[in-house]
N, C-alpha and C positions, 0 to 999 in steps of 0.2 A: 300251800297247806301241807301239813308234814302228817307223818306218819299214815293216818287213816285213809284218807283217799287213794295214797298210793296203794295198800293194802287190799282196799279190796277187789273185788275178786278176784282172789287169791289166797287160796287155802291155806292156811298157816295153821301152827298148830293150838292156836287161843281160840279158830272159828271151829276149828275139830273139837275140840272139848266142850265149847257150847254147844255146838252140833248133839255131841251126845248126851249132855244133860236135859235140852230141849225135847230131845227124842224122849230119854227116858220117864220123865214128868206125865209125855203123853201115854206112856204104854203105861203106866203104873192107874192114871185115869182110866182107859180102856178097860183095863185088866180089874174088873170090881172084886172079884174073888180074892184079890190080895189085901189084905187090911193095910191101911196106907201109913200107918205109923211104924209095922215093921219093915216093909216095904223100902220107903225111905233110909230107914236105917243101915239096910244090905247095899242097898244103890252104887256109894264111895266104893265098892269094894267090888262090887259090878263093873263101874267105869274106870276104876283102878284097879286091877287084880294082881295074883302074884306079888313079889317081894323086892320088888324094884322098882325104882318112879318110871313113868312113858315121859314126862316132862320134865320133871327135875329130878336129880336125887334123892332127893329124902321122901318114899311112899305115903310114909304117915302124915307129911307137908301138903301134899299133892291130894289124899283124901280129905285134909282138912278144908282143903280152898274147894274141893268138889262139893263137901257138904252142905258150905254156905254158898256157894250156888246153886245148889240144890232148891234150899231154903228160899232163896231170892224167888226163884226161878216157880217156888209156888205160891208168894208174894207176902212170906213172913217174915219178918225183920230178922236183918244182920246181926249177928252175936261175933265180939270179939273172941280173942285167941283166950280170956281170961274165966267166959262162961263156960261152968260147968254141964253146965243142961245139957242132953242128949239133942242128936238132929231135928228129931220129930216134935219135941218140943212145941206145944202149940198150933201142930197142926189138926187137929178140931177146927181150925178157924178158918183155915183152906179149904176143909173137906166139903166145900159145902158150893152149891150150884152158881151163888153169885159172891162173890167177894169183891169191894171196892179197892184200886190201891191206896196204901195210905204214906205218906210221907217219914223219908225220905225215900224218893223213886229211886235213885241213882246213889250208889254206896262205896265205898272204897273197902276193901277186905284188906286189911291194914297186915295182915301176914301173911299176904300174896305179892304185896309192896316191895319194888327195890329197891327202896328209900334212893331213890337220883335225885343229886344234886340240881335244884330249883333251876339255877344256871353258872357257867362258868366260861371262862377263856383259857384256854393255853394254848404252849407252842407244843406241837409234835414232833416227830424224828424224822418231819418230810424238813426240817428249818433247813436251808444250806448253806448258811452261814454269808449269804450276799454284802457285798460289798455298799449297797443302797441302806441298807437296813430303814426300809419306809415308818415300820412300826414304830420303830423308837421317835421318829419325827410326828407322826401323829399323834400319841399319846398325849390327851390334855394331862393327866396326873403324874406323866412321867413314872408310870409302871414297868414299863416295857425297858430293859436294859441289853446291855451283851453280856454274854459269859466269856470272859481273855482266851479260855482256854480253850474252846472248843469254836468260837466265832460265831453261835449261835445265839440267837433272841432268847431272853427268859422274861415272863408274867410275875411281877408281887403281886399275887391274891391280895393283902391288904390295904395295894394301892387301889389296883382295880376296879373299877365302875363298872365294867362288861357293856360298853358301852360298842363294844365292835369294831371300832374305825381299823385297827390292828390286822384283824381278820378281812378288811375290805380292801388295804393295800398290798397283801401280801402275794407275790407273784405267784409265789409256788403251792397257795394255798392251805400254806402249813399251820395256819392258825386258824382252831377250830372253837366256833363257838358251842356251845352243847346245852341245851334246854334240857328238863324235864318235858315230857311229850307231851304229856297228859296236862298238864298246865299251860306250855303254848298252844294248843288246839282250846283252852280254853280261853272266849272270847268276852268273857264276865271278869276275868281273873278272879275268879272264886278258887281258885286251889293253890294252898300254899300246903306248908311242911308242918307237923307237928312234930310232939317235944323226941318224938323219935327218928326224926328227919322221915316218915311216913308220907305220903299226899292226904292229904285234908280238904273235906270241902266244906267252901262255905254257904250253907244252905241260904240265907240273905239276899245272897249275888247269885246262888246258881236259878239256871232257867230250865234248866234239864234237858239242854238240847242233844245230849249223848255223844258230843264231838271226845270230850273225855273218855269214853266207853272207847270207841273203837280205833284212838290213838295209844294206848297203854298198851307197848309190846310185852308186858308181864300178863297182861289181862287179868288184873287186882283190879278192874272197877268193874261193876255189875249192873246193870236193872232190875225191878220187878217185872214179873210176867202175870197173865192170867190163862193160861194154855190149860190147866187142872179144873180149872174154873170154867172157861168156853165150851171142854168135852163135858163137864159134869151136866151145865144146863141144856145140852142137846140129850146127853142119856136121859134124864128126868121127863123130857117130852115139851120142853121148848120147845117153840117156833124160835130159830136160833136166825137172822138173817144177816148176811156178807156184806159189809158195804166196803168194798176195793179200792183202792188209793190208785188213779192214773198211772203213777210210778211203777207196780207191778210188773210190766211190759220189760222183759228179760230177765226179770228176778231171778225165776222157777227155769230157767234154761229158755236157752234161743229156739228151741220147739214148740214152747207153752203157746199156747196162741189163749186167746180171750176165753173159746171154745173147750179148749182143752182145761184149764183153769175153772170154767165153771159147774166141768163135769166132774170135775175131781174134789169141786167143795159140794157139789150136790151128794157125791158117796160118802162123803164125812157125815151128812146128815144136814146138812143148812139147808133149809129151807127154801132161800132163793140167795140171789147174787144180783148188787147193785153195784154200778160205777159211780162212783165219789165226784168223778168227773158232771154228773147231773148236777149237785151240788155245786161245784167251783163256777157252774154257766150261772146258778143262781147267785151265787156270790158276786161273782163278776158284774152278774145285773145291780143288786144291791147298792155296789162299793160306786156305780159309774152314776145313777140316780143323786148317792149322797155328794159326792164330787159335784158336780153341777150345784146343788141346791146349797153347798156348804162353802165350796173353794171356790177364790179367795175373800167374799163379804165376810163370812163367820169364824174361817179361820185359815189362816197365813199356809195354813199345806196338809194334806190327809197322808197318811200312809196306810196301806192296806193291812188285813186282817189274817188272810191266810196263814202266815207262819206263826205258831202260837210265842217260839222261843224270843224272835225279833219284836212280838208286840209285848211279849211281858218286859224283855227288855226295856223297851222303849218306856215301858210306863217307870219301872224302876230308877230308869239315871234322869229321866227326865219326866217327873210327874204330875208339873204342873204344864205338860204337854201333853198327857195324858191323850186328852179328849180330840187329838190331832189323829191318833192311831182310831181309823174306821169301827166302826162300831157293827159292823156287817158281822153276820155269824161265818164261822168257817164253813168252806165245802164240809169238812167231817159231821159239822153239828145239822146244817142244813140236809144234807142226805138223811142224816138220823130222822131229822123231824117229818120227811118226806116219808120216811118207810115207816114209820110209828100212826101216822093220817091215813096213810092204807092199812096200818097193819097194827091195832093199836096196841095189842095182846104180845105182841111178838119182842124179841129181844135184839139187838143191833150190837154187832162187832165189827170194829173200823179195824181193816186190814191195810197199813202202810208202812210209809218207811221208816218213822217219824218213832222217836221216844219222847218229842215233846206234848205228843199229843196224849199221851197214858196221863201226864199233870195236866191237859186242859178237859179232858174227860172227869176230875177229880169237882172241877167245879160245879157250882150245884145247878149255875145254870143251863147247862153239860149236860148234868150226874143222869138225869132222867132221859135224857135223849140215846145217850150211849153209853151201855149196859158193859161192853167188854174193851180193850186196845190189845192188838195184837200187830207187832212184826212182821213183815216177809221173812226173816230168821227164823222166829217162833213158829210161822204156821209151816213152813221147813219140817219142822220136828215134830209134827202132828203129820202130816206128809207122810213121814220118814216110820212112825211109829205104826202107821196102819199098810206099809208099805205099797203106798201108790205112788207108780212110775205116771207122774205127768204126760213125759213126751210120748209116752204109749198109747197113751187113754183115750178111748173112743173120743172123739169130738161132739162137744154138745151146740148142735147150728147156732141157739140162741143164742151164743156166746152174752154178752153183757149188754148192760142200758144203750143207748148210743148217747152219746154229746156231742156236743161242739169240738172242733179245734179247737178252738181256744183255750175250752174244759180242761180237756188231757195236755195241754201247752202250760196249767198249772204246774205240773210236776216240776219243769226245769227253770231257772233262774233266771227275769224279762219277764217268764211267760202271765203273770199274774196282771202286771200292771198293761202289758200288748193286751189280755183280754178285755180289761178295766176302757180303754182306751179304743178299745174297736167298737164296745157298744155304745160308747160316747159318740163316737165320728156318725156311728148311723145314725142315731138320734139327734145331733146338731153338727153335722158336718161342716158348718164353719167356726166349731168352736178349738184351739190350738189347746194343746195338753201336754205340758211339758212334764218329763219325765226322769225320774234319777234311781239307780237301783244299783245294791250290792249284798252281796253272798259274802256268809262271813260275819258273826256278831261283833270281830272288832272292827271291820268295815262298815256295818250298819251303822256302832253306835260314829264312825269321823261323817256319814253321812248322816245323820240324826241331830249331829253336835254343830253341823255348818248347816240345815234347815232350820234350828233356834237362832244360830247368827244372822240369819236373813239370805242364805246363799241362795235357797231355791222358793222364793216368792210362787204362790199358786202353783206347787210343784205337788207331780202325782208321786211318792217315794215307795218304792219296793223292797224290802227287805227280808231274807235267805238266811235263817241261821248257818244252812250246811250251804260249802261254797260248791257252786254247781245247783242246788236247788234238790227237790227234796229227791232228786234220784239220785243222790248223793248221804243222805239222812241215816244216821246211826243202827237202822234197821235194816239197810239194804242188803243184799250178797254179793249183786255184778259191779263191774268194770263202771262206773259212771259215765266216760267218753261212749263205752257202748252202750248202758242204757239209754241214752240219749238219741243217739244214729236206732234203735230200734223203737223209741218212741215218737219219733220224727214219721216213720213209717206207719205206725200203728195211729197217730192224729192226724193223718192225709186218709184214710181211711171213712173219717167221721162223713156224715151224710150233713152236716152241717157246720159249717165255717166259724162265725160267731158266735158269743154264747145271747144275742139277744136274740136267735130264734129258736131256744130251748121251749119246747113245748111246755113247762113246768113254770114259764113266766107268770102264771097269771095265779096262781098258789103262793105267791112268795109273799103277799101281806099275808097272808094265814101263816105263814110260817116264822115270818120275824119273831113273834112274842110270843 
């Protein structure tokens, strides 16, 4: 995986700038004495000051790409370089306690772009002019030649296929292949170039899984948020209620414990705090039920529900397999439905990693259950904006729900289909469960594309938009390897192993429909 995963956790200066736009959205909500249309307007000049860019050169560059994140970031539509309209523009339709996202989630800010080249090969100045010269031998098009005079390898662009092999024999390395980043981290191939060699997306093919978002070392692609929206409906006198994505566990710093975390959303004002993780034990029950009654008499192989980006996926390239992809609701939507049964009045904000989940919250049979999506990034900057130190913060014993291991074993990439598969074993423990699983939408779809060919007969398949699983997901802040190593710790913890002895099993007809 390039770009993104390496990056995070590690402060660069595309997560500082979000950092402080995040922040600022939320003090400008806090802050009701400010009127929010001028408010906004000062903001670029707030997180830009002075007559010099902090990022680029050109200040007025730099406050334009802040604006329209700005704008994102209070979930109103992206205006090119060519709209006149002021920032605030429109925001009457922010201002207000609930606002739905509305599409396009995920936007390219076409003059924050640095218009790179889709893809390319050349030789660099590491060539040393070898007497082997491998490249010119593997070259099907016969692109690859010598230059007399210097003894080194040269690329015809017009010959060129980019097809690699050049760059795969070369000893010394010296031929580099170069992606757009933003469009190899995209596993749809929805982003190509428009007529200004720009990134483009293609709304069709994309699934929103935000792999885009946190590959672009420009940081020209954006989300919407709902962070103006979350504080407004807790000002107003919502019952506002947490429901926490497993993945959390290192987000907030290696101090945050469960505890800590719930004390810190109870002084923002929420209500209460639920683990998502309650949800994925239900899901898990759900998916192992239909597995049995389904695979393989009804149909040739299920794949599971949890990731919203790999099941839209799946329905997309392949939709006359549609109904192969589990029909189980997600842990997100399931928790929702859990805390709206106790709490019918109350309002539900799914707190994780995930930008795919803000497009499956959009749906309508969603839309009712969960009211807000927010980020681990996002709620960072509500965090940041009311300035509460996590690792400080009294500890609250109740810390969260309890689940299953297997629950909080959702988060990482296996763990979906291991829990699918353990409620199965206890319930027919001589029934075998063969199982296939990959991270990565262009890994899902070769594993998607050889279960239509007949690869995996009665196969349980697991698929990961983000590779590593969702502690990995476009919303994250930590190290992935380390979130992992600390949510390993934190699901030995659970007072129970499987998710078929979630106390919450015997609610889950009530909650299917």
């Amino acid at each position: 995986m390039i770009g993104g995963k390496h990056m995070r956790g590690v402060e660069t200066r595309i997560q500082e700038i979000r950092h402080r736009i995040f922040r600022e959205v939320a003090r400008m909500a806090y802050h009701t004495e400010w009127p929010v249309d001028k408010r906004i307007e000062e903001l670029p000049y707030k997180i830009i000051p002075g007559e010099v860019g902090n990022f680029r050169n050109d200040v007025f560059l730099e406050r334009a790409i802040v604006s329209e994140r700005l704008r994102l970031a209070m979930g109103l539509p992206y205006r090119g370089a060519a709209d006149p309209a002021p920032v605030s523009t429109g925001i009457e339709e922010a201002d207000k306690p609930e606002t739905y996202y509305t599409p396009p989630l995920i936007n390219v800010i076409k003059f924050a772009c640095n218009a790179c080249p889709e893809k390319r090969v050349y030789v660099t100045d590491g060539c040393q002019g070898c007497l082997a010269h491998p490249c010119v031998e593997v070259c099907p098009k016969d692109a690859v030649t010598l230059d007399r005079t210097n003894g080194r390898s040269k690329i015809d662009p017009d010959k060129c296929i980019r097809c690699g092999q050049c760059a795969n024999v070369c000893a010394y390395h010296a031929i580099i292949i170069q992606e757009r980043p933003c469009a190899a981290a995209c596993g749809m191939d929805a982003i190509h170039s428009d007529m200004n060699g720009k990134a483009d997306i293609d709304y069709n093919k994309c699934v929103s899984c935000g792999q885009c978002l946190v590959n672009c070392p420009f940081g020209a692609i954006a989300d919407k948020s709902q962070i103006f929206q979350v504080i407004r409906a807790i000002q107003t006198g919502e019952r506002v209620y947490a429901a926490v994505a497993p993945a959390f566990v290192g987000q907030f710093g290696p101090k945050v414990t469960p505890g800590k975390l719930r004390a810190a959303m109870k002084a923002l004002g929420f209500a209460d705090v639920f683990e998502v993780a309650i949800g994925a034990d239900l899901c898990a029950t759900q998916e192992a039920e239909d597995f049995i009654a389904e695979v393989p008499e009804k149909l040739p192989f299920m794949g599971t529900s949890c990731c919203p980006a790999w099941s839209v996926m799946a329905k997309k390239r392949f939709p006359e397999y549609a109904g192969c992809i589990s029909m189980a609701l997600t842990p997100m939507a399931l928790t929702a439905r859990l805390i709206k049964k106790e709490h019918p009045n109350g309002k539900v904000v799914f707190i994780g990693p995930c930008a795919a989940k803000k497009l499956e919250a959009m749906r309508r049979s969603v839309r009712s259950e969960v009211d807000f999506v927010l980020t681990f990034e996002e709620m960072t900057g509500i965090f940041a904006a009311k300035e509460l130190d996590l690792a400080t913060i009294e500890e609250d014993p109740a810390g969260v729900n309890d689940a299953s291991t297997d629950g909080r074993d959702f988060a990482v990439a296996g763990g979906v289909a291991k829990a699918v598969v353990n409620v199965i074993k206890e319930r027919y423990p001589d029934r075998e469960i063969k199982v296939a699983n990959a991270e990565g939408l262009r890994d899902c779809y070769k594993m998607l594309r050889d279960a239509v060919a007949g690869k995996y007969p009665g196969y349980l398949l697991e698929g990961m938009a983000c590779p590593g699983g969702c502690i990995a997901g476009a919303g994250t802040l930590a190290d992935p390897a380390r979130s992992a190593m600390m949510l390993n710790k934190y699901k030995a913890q659970a007072t129970m192993k499987t998710a078929a002895d979630t106390p919450y099993k015997d609610t889950l007809d009530k909650l299917k429909y």
